[in-house]
N, C-alpha and C positions, 0 to 999 in steps of 0.2 A: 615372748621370745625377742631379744636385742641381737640386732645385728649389729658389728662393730664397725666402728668409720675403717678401719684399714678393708675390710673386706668390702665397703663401699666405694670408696677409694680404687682398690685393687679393680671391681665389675665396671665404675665408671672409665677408669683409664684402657680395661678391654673394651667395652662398648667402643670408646673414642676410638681405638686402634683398627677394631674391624671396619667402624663407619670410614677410618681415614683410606683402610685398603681398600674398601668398595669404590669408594670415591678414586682414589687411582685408578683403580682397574676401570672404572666407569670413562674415565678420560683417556685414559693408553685403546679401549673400545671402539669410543667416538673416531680418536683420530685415523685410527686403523680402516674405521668403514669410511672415514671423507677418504682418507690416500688409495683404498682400494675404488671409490667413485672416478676419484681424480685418475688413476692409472686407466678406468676404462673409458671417461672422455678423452685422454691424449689419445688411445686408440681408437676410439672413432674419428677424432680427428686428423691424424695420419689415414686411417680408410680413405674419410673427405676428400682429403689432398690426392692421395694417390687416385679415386676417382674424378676429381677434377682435372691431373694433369691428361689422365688417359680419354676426357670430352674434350679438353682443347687440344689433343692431337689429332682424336677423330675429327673435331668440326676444320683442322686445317689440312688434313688428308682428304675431306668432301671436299673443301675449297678448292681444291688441287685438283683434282680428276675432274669438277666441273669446268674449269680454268682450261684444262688439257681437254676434253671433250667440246668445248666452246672452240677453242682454233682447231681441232680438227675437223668439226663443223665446217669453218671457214676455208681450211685449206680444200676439204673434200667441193664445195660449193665453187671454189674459183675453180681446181681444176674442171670441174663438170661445164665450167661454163667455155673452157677452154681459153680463158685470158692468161695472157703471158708473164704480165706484169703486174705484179700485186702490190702497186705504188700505193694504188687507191686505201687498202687492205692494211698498210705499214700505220695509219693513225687509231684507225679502231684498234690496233694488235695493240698499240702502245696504252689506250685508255682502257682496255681490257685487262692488261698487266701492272699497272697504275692501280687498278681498281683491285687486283687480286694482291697486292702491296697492303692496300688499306684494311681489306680484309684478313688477311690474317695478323696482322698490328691491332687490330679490332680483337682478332683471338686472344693474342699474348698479352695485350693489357684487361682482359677478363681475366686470363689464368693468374695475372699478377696482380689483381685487386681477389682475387677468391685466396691467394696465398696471403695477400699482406691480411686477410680477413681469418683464417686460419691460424696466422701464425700470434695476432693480436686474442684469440682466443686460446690459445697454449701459451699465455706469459700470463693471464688472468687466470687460467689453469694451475700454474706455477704458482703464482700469490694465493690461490687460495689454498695449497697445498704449504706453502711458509703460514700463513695465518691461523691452519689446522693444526700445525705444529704447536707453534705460538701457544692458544688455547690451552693446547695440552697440557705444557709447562707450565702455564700459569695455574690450572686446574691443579695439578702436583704440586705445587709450592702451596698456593690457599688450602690446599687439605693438609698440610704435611706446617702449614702454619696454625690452622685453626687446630688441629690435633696437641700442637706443644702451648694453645693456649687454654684447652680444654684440661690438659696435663696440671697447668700451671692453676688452674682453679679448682680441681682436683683436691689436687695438695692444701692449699689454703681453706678448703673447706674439709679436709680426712683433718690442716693443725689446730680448727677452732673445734672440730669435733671427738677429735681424739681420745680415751679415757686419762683419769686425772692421774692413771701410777705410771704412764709414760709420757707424763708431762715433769718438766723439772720441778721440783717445789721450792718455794721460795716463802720466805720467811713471812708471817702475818706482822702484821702492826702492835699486838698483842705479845707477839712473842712464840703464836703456838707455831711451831713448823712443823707440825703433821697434819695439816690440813690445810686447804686452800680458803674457805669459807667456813665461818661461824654463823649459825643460824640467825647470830644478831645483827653479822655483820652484813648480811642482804635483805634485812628488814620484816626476817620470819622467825620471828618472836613465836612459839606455840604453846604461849601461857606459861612459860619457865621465866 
């Protein structure tokens, strides 16, 4: 049983066509689950953030009520002691409040090195989600390139394999134009 080059032809150029959809779909797949990865790190990441602003608010609202519970420590202690004058009292108040200065600057340069830290991992977030992309398109092009080279060799192997009455004929050297080959003329001589 002969199978003809057209219908080899035809099954290769399907094969090539479905291998090239898989292969799209295989890359529209990929980028789909890196951009659905990507969407749920920027959301943890905002989580992050929005939990880090609400620890440096709390740790500068503790600073604060230890701050206000320190002088009225102080205040409550001089009046007990019944001093009038809280000359003495006006330098520690100052290095106390100096000190609660530094502390929370200490806070918001944590909160703004965890944001600049946050925010440097949602730009590498971003690139990796351009790069996914990227991918993809290149993926779709290589398949949709090697499929029209697959096509193209195809072809070249259905025109060398073709049968001989849908090929043009063309005259022999001899003169016969109804054939392509004389048994002499490819060196199979069969005793005649």
């Amino acid at each position: 049983m002969c199978v003809s080059a057209g219908v080899m032809a035809a099954a290769s150029l399907a094969t090539a066509a479905i291998g090239t959809a898989a292969s799209i779909d295989n890359a529209n797949y990929q980028n789909g689950m890196a951009q659905l990865q990507l969407e749920e790190q920027r959301r943890q990441l905002r989580m992050e953030r929005e939990g880090a602003e609400l620890m440096a608010l709390e740790a500068q609202l503790e600073r604060l009520d230890e701050f206000e519970r320190t002088r009225a420590t102080n205040m409550a202690l001089m009046a007990a002691s019944g001093v009038t004058n809280n000359s003495f009292l006006q330098g520690a108040a100052q290095d106390e409040e100096d000190r609660l200065r530094y502390d929370l600057s200490n806070i918001r340069l944590g909160e703004l090195g965890q944001f600049n830290r946050l925010a440097n991992e949602t730009r590498a977030t971003q690139f990796s989600s351009q790069i996914s992309r990227a991918n993809r398109n290149s993926a779709v092009i290589g398949s949709l390139l090697n499929f029209a080279s697959g096509a193209g060799r195809t072809y070249q192997t259905y025109d060398v394999l073709r049968p001989p009455s849908a090929q043009p004929r063309a005259a022999s050297p001899r003169g016969n134009s109804g054939t392509f080959f004389n048994d002499s003329d490819v060196g199979m001589n069969y005793g005649n």
